[in-house]
N, CA and C atoms as an extended XYZ file, in Angstrom:
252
Properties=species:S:1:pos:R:3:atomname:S:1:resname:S:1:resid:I:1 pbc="F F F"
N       152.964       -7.658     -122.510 N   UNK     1
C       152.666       -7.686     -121.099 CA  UNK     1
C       151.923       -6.414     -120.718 C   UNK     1
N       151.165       -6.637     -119.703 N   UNK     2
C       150.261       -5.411     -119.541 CA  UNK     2
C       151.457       -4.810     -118.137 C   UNK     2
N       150.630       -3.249     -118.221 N   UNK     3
C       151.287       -2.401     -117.136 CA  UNK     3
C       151.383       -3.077     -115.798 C   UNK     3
N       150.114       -3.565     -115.453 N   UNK     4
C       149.853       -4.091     -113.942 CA  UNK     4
C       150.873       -4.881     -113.804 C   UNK     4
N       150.880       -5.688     -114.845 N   UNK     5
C       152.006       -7.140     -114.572 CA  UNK     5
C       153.157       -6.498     -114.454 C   UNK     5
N       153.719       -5.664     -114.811 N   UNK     6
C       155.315       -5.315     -114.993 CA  UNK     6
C       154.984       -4.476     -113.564 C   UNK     6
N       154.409       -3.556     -113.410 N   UNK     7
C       154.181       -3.095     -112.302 CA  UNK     7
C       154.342       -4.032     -111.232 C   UNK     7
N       153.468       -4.901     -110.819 N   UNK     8
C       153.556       -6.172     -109.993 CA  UNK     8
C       155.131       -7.034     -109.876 C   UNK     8
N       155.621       -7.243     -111.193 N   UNK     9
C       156.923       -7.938     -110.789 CA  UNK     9
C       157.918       -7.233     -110.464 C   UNK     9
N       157.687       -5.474     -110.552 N   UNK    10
C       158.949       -4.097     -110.095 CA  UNK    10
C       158.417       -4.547     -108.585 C   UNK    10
N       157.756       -3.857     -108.283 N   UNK    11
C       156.975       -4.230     -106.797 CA  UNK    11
C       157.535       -5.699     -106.196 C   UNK    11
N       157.339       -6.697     -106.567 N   UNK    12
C       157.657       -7.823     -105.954 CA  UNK    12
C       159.304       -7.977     -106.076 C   UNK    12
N       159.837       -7.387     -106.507 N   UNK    13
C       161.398       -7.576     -106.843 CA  UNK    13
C       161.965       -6.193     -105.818 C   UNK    13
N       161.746       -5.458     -105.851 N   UNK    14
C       161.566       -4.658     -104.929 CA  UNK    14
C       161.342       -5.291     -103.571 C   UNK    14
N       160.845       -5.534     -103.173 N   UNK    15
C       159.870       -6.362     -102.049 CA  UNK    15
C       161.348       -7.217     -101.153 C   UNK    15
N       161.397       -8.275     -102.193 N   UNK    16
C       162.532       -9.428     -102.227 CA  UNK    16
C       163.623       -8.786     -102.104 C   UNK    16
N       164.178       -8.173     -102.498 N   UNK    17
C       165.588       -7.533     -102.301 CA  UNK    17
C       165.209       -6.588     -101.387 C   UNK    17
N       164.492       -5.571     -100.277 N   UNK    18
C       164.365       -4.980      -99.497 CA  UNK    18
C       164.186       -6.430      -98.283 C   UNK    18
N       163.743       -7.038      -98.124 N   UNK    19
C       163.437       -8.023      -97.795 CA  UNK    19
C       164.992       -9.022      -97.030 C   UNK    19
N       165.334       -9.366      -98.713 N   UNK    20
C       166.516       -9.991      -98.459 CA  UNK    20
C       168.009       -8.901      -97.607 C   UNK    20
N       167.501       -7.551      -97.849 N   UNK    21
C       168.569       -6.529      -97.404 CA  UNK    21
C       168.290       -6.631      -95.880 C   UNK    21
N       167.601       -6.777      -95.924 N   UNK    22
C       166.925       -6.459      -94.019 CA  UNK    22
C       167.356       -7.705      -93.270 C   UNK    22
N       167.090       -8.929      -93.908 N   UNK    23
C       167.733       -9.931      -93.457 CA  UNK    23
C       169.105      -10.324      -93.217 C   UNK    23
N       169.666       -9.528      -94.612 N   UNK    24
C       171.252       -9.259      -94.166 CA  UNK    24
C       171.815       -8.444      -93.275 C   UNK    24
N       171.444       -7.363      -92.951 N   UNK    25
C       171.618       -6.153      -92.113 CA  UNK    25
C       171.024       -6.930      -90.385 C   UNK    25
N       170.573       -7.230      -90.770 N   UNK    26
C       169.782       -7.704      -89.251 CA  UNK    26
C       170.580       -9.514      -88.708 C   UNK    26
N       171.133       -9.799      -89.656 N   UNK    27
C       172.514      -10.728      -89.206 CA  UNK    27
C       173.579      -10.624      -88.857 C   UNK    27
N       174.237       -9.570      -89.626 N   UNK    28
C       175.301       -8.451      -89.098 CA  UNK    28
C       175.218       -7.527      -87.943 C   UNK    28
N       173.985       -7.051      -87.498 N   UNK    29
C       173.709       -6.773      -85.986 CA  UNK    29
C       173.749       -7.610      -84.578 C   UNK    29
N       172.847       -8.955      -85.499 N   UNK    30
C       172.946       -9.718      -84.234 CA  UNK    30
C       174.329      -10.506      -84.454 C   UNK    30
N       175.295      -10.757      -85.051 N   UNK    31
C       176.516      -11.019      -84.852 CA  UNK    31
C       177.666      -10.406      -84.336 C   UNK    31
N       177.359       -9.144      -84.254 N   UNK    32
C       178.079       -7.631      -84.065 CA  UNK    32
C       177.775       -7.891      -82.138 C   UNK    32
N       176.606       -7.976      -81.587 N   UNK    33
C       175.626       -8.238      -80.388 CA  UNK    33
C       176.339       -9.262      -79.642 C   UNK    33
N       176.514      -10.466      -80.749 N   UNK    34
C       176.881      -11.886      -80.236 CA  UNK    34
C       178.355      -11.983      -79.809 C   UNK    34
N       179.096      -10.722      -80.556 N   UNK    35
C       180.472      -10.842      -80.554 CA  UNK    35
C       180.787       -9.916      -78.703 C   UNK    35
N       180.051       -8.875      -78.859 N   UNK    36
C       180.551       -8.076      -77.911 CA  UNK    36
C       179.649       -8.851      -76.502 C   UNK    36
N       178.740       -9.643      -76.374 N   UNK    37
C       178.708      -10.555      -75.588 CA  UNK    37
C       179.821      -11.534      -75.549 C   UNK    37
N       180.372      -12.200      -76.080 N   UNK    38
C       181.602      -12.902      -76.286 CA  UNK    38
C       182.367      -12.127      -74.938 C   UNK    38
N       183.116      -11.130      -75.856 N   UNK    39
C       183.918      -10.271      -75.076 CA  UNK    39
C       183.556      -10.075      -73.485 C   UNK    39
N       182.287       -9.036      -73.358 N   UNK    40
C       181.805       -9.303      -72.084 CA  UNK    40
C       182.193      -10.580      -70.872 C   UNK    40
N       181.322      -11.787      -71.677 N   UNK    41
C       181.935      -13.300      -70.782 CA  UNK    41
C       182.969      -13.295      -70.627 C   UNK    41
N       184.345      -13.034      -71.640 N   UNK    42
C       185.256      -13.852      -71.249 CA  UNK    42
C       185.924      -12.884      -70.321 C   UNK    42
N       185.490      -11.211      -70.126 N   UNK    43
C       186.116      -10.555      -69.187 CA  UNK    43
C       185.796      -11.065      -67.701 C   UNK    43
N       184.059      -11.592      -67.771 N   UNK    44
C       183.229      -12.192      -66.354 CA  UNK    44
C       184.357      -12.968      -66.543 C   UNK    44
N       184.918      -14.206      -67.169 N   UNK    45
C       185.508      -15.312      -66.456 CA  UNK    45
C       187.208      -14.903      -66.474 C   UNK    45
N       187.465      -14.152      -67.053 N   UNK    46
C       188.339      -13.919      -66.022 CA  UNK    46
C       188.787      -13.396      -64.865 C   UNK    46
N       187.510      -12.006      -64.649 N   UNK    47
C       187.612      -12.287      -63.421 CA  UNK    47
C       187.193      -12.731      -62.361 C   UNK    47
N       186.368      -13.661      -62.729 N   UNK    48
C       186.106      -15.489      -61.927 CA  UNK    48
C       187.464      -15.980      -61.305 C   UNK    48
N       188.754      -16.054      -62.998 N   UNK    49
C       189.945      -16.680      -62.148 CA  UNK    49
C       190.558      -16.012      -61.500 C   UNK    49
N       190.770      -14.879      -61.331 N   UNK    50
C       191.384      -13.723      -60.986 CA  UNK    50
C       191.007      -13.779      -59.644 C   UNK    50
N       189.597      -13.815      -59.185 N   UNK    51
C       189.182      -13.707      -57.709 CA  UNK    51
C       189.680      -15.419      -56.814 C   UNK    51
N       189.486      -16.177      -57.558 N   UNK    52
C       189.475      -17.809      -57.240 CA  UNK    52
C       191.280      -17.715      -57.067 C   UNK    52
N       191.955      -17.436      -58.151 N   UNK    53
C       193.552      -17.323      -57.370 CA  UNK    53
C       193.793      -16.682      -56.457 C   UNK    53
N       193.113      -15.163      -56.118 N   UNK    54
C       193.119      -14.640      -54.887 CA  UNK    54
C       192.880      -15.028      -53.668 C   UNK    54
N       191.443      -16.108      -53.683 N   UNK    55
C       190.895      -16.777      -52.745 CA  UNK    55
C       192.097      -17.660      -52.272 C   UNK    55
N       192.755      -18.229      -53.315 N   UNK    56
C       193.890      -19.402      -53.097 CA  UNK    56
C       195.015      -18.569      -52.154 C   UNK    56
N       195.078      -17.639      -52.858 N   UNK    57
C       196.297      -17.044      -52.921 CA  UNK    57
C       196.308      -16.233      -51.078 C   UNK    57
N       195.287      -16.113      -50.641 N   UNK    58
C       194.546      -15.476      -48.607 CA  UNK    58
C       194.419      -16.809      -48.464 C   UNK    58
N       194.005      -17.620      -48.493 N   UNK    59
C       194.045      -19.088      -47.512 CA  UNK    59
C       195.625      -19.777      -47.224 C   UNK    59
N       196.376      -19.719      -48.406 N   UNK    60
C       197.898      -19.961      -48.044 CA  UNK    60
C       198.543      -18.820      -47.076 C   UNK    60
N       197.912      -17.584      -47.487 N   UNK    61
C       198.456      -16.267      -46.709 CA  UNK    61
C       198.245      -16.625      -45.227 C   UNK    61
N       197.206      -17.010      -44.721 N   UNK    62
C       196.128      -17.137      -43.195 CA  UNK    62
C       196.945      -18.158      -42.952 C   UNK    62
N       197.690      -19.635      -43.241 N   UNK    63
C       198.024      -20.584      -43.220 CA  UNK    63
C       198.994      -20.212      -42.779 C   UNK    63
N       199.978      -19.017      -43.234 N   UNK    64
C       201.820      -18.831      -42.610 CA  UNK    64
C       201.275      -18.055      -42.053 C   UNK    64
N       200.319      -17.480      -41.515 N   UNK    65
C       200.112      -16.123      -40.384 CA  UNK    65
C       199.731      -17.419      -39.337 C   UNK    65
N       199.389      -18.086      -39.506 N   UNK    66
C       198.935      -19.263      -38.072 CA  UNK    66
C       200.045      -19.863      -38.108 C   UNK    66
N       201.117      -20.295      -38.909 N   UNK    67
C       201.827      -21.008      -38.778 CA  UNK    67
C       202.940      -20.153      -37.538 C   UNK    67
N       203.388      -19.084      -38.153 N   UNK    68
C       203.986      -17.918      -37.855 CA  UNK    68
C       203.503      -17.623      -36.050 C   UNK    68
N       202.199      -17.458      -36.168 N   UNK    69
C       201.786      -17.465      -34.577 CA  UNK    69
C       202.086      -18.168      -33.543 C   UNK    69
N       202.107      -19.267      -34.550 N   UNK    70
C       202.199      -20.928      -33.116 CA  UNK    70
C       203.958      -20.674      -33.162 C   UNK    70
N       204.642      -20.506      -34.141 N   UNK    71
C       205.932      -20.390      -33.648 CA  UNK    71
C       206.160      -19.482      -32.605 C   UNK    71
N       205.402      -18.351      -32.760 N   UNK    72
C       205.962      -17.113      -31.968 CA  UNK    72
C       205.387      -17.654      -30.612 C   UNK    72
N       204.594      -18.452      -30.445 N   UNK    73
C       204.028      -18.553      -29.318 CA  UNK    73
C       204.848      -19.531      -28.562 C   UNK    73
N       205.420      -20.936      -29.533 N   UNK    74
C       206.398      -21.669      -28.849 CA  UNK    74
C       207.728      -21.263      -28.215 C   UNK    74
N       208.228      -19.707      -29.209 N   UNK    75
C       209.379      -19.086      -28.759 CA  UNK    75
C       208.783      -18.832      -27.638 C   UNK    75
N       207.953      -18.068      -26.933 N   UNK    76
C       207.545      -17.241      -25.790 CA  UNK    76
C       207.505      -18.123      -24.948 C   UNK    76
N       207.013      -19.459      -25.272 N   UNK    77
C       207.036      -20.034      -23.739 CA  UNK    77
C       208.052      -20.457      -23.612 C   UNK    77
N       208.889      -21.038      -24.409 N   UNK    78
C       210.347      -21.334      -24.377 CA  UNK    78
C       210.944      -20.221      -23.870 C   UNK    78
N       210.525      -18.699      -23.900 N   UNK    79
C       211.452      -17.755      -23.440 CA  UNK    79
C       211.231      -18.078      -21.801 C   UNK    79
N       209.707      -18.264      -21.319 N   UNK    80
C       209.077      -18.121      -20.491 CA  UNK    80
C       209.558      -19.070      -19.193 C   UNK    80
N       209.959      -20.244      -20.001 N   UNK    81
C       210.477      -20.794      -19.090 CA  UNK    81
C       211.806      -21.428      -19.125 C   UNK    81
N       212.621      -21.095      -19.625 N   UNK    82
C       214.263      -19.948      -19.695 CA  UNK    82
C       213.950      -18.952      -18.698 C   UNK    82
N       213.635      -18.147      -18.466 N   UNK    83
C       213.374      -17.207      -17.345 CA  UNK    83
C       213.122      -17.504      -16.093 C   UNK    83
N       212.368      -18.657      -16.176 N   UNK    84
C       211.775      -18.968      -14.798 CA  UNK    84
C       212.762      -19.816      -14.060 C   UNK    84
């Protein structure tokens, strides 16, 4: 075999395995990327539920503060007219 040729297949083997390394390394990044996006979302959705039970959680609140009102208001006139 001549020099060039052996030369040529160090070079091309070289090539291929720098090649194939970069491709591996650069899958392990973007999976590394993909994971800590993962994470990210599932912190967004929870606190999606976190705010949405809260939301639940002030509309039942507003619900016994009105409920609570109209009583206090039926006591008063009931006091109101007891008095009168």
């Amino acid at each position: 075999m001549s020099g060039e040729f052996i030369t040529a297949l160090i070079t091309f083997a070289g090539s291929a395995i720098g090649a194939l390394g970069g491709i591996l390394l650069n899958t392990k990044l973007t999976n590394y990327r993909i994971e800590q996006l993962e994470k990210k979302v599932e912190k967004h959705n929870n606190l999606i539920e976190r705010v949405y039970r809260l939301e639940q959680n002030e509309a039942v609140t507003a619900e016994k503060i009105a409920v609570a009102n109209h009583r206090i208001g039926d006591l008063e006139q009931q006091l109101e007219k007891s008095e009168s």
